[in-house]
Backbone as CSV, one residue per row, in Angstrom:
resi,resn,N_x,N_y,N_z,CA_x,CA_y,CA_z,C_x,C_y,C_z
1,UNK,20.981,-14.331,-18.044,20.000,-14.279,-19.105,18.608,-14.212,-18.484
2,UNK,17.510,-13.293,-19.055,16.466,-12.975,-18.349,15.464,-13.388,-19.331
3,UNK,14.350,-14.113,-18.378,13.514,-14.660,-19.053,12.207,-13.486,-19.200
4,UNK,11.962,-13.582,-20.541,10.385,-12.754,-20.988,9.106,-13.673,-21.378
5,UNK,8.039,-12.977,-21.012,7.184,-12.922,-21.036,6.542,-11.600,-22.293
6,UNK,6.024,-12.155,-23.389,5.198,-11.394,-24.238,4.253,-11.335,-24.651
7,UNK,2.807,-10.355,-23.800,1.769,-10.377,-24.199,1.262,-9.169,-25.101
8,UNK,1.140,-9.455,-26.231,0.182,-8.696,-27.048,-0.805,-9.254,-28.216
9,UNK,-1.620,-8.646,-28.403,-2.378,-9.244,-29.582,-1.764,-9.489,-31.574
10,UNK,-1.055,-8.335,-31.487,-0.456,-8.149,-32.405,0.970,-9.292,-33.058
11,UNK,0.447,-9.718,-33.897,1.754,-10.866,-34.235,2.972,-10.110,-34.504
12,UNK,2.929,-8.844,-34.554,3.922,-8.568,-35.875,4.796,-7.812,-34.467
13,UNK,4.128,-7.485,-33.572,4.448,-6.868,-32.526,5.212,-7.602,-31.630
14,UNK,4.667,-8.700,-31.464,5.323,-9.895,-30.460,7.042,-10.740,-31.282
15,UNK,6.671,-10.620,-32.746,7.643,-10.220,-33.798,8.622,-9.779,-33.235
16,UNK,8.359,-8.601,-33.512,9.709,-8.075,-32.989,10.330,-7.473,-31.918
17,UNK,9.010,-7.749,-30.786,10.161,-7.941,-29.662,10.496,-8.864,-29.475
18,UNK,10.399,-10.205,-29.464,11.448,-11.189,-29.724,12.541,-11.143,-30.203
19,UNK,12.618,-10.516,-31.940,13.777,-10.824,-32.181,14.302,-9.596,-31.248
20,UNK,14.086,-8.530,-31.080,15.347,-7.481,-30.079,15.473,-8.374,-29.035
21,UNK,14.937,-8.877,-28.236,14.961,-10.117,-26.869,15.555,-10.980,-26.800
22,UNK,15.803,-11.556,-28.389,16.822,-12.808,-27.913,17.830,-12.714,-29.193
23,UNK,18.108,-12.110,-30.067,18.873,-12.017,-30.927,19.759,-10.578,-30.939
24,UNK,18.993,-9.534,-30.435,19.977,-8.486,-29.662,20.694,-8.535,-28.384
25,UNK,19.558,-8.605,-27.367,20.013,-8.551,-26.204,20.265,-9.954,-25.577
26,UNK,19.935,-11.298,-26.103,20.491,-12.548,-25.883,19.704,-13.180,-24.738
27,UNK,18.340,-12.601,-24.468,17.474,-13.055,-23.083,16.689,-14.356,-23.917
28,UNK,16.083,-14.807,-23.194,14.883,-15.464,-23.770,13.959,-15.351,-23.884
29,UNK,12.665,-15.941,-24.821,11.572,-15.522,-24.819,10.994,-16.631,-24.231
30,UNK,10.134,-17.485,-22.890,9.546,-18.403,-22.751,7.831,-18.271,-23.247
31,UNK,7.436,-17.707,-23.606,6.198,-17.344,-23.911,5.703,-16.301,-24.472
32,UNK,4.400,-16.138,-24.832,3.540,-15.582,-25.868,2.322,-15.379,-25.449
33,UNK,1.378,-14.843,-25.499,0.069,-14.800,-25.321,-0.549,-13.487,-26.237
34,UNK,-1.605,-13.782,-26.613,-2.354,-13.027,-27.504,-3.155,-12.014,-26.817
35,UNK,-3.722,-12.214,-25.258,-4.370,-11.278,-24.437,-4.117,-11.564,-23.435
36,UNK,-4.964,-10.735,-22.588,-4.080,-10.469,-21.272,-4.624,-11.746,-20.210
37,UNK,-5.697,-12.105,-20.517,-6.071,-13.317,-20.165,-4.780,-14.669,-19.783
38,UNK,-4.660,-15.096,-20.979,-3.617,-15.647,-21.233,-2.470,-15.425,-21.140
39,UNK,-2.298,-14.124,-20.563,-1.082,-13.781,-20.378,-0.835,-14.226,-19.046
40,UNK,-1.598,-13.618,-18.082,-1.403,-13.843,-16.545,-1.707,-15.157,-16.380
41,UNK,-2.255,-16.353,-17.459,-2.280,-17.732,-17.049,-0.911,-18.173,-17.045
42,UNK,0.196,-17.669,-18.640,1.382,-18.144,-18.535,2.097,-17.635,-17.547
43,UNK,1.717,-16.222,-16.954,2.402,-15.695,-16.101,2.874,-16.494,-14.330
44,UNK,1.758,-16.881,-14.076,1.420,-17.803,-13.317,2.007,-19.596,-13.257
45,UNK,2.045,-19.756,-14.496,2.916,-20.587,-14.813,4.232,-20.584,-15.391
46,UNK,4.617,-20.080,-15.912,6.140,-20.113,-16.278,6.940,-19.040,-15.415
47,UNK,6.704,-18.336,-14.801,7.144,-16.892,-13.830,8.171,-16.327,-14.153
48,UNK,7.934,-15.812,-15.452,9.314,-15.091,-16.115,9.549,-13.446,-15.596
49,UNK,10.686,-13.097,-15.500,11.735,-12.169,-14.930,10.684,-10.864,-15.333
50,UNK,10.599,-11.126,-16.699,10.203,-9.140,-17.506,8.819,-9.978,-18.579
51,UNK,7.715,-9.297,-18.049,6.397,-8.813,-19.048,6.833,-7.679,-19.780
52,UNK,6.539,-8.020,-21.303,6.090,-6.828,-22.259,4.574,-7.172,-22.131
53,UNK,3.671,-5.811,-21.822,2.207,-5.678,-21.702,2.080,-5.015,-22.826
54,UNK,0.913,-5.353,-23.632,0.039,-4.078,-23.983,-1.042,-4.398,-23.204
55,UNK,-1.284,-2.331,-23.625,-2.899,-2.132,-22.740,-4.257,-2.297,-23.990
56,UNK,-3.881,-2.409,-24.943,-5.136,-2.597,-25.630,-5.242,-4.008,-25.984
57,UNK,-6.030,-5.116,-25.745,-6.268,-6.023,-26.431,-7.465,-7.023,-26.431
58,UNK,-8.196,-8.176,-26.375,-9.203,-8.671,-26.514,-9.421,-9.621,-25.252
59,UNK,-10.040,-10.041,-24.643,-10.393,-10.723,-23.750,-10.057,-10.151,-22.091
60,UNK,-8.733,-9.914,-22.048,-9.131,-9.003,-20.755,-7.465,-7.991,-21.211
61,UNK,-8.005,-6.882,-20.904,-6.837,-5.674,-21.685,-5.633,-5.679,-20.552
62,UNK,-4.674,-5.324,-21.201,-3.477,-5.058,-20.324,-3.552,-4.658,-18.854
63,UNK,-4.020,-3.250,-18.582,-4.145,-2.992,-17.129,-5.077,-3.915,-16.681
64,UNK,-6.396,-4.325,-16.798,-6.357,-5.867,-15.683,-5.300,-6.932,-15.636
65,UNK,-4.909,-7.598,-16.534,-3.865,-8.292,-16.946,-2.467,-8.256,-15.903
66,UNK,-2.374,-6.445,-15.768,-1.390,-6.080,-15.042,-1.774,-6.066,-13.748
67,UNK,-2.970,-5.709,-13.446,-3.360,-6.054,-11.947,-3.667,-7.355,-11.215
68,UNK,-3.406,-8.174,-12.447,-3.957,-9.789,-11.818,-2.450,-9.894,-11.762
69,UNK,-1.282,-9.993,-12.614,-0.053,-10.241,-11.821,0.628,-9.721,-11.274
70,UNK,-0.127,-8.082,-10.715,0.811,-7.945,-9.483,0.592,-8.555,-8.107
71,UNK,-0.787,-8.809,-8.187,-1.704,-10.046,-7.207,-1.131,-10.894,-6.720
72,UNK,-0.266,-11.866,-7.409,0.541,-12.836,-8.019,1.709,-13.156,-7.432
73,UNK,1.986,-11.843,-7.776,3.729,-10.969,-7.465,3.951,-10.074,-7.322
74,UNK,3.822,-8.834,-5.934,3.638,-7.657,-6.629,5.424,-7.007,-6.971
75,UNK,6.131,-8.023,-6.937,7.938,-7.333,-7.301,7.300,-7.997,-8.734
76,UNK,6.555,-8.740,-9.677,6.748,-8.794,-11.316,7.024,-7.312,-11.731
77,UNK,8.155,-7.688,-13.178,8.363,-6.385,-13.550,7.649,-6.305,-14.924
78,UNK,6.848,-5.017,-15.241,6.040,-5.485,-16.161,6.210,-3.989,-17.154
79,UNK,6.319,-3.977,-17.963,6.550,-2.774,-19.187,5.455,-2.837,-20.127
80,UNK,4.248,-1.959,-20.003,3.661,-1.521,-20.895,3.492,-1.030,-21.847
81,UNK,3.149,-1.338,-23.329,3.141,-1.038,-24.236,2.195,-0.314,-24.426
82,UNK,2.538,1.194,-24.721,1.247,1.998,-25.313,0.948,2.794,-26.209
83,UNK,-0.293,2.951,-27.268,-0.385,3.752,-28.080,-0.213,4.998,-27.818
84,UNK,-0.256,5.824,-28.745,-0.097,6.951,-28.837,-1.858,8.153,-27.982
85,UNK,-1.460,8.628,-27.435,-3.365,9.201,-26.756,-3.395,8.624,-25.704
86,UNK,-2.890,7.331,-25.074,-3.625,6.735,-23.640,-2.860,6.894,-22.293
87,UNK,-2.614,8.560,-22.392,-2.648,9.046,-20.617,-3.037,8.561,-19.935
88,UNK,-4.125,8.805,-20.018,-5.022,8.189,-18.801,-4.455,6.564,-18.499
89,UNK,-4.846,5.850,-19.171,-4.103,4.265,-18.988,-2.804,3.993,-18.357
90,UNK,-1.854,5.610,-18.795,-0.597,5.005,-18.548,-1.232,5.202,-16.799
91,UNK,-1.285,6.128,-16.561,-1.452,7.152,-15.151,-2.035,5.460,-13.954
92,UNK,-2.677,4.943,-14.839,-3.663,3.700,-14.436,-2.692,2.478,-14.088
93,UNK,-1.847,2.234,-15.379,-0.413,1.661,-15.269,0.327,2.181,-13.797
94,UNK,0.649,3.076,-14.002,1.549,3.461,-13.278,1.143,3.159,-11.544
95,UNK,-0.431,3.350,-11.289,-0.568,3.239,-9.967,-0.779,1.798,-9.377
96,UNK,-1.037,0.754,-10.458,-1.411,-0.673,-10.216,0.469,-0.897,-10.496
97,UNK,1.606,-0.445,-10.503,2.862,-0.777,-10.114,3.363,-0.984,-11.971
98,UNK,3.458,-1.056,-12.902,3.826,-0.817,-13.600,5.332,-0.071,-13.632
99,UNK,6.340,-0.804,-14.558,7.937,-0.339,-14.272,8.020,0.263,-15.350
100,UNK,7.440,0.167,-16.475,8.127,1.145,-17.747,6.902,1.175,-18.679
101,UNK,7.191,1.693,-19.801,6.793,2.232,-20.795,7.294,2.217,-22.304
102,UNK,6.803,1.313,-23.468,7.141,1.572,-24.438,5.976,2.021,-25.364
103,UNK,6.278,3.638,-25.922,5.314,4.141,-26.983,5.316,3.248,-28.587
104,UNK,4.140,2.858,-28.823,4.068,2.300,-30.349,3.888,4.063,-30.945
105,UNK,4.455,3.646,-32.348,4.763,3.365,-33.063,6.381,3.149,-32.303
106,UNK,6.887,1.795,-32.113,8.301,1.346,-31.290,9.825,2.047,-31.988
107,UNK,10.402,2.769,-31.216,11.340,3.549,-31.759,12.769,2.809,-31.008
108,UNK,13.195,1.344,-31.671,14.460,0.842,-31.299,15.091,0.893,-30.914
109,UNK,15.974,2.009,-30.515,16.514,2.400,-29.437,15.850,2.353,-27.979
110,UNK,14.729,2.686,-28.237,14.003,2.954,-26.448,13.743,2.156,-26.301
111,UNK,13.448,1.227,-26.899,12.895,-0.236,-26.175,14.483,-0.949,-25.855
112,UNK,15.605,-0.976,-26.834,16.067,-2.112,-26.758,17.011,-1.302,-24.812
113,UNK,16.863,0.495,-24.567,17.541,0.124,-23.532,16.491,0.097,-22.488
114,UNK,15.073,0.327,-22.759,14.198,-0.224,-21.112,14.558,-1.670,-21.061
115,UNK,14.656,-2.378,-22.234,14.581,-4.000,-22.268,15.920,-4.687,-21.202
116,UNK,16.955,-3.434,-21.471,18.202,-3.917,-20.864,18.047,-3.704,-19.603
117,UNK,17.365,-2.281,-19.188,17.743,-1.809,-17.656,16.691,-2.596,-16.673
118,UNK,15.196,-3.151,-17.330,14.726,-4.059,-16.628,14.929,-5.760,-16.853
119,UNK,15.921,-6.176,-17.392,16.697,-7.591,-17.688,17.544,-7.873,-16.851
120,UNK,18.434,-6.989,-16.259,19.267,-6.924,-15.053,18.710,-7.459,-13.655
């Protein structure tokens, strides 16, 4: 069973990857954070297996977020969440070590199998 980490701003978002996280795929969720701030504090403290990132949010946005815990750790595995338009970000993702990618508007299937192949 693989422990997550979920940072986004969005309640409704953190919603429901939880329930796919621990009521589909049976992992756990040890945490939450609203920005990326707070994310890499729990990150740092609880040192869970798989980050869900987003890159847009308030206090410090995903890709710093993602560059402070690869700092950290650079084997954390971390899956970015991104809107629809932000190439550039992913490209940004991708070179600060970033492992995956989920497009919002979230299409259930794709998440629930990145969720599996980085839970392993």
């Amino acid at each position: 069973m693989a422990k997550f980490l979920i940072v986004d701003d969005s309640t409704t978002s953190r919603k429901m990857l939880r329930e796919i996280i621990e009521h589909e795929l049976g992992h756990i969720v040890i945490g939450e954070a609203s920005d990326g701030a707070k994310g890499v504090k729990m990150y740092d403290a609880l040192h869970p297996d798989v980050v869900t990132m987003d890159i847009t949010m308030p206090v410090m946005d995903g890709i710093e977020a993602l560059k402070e815990i690869k700092e950290l750790n650079p084997e954390a595995k971390v899956i970015m969440i991104t809107a629809a338009g932000q190439a550039k970000m992913i490209t940004k993702a991708v070179d600060l070590g970033a492992d995956e990618f989920i497009a919002k508007p979230y299409e259930h299937s794709s998440i629930v199998e990145i969720l599996k192949k980085l839970a392993l």
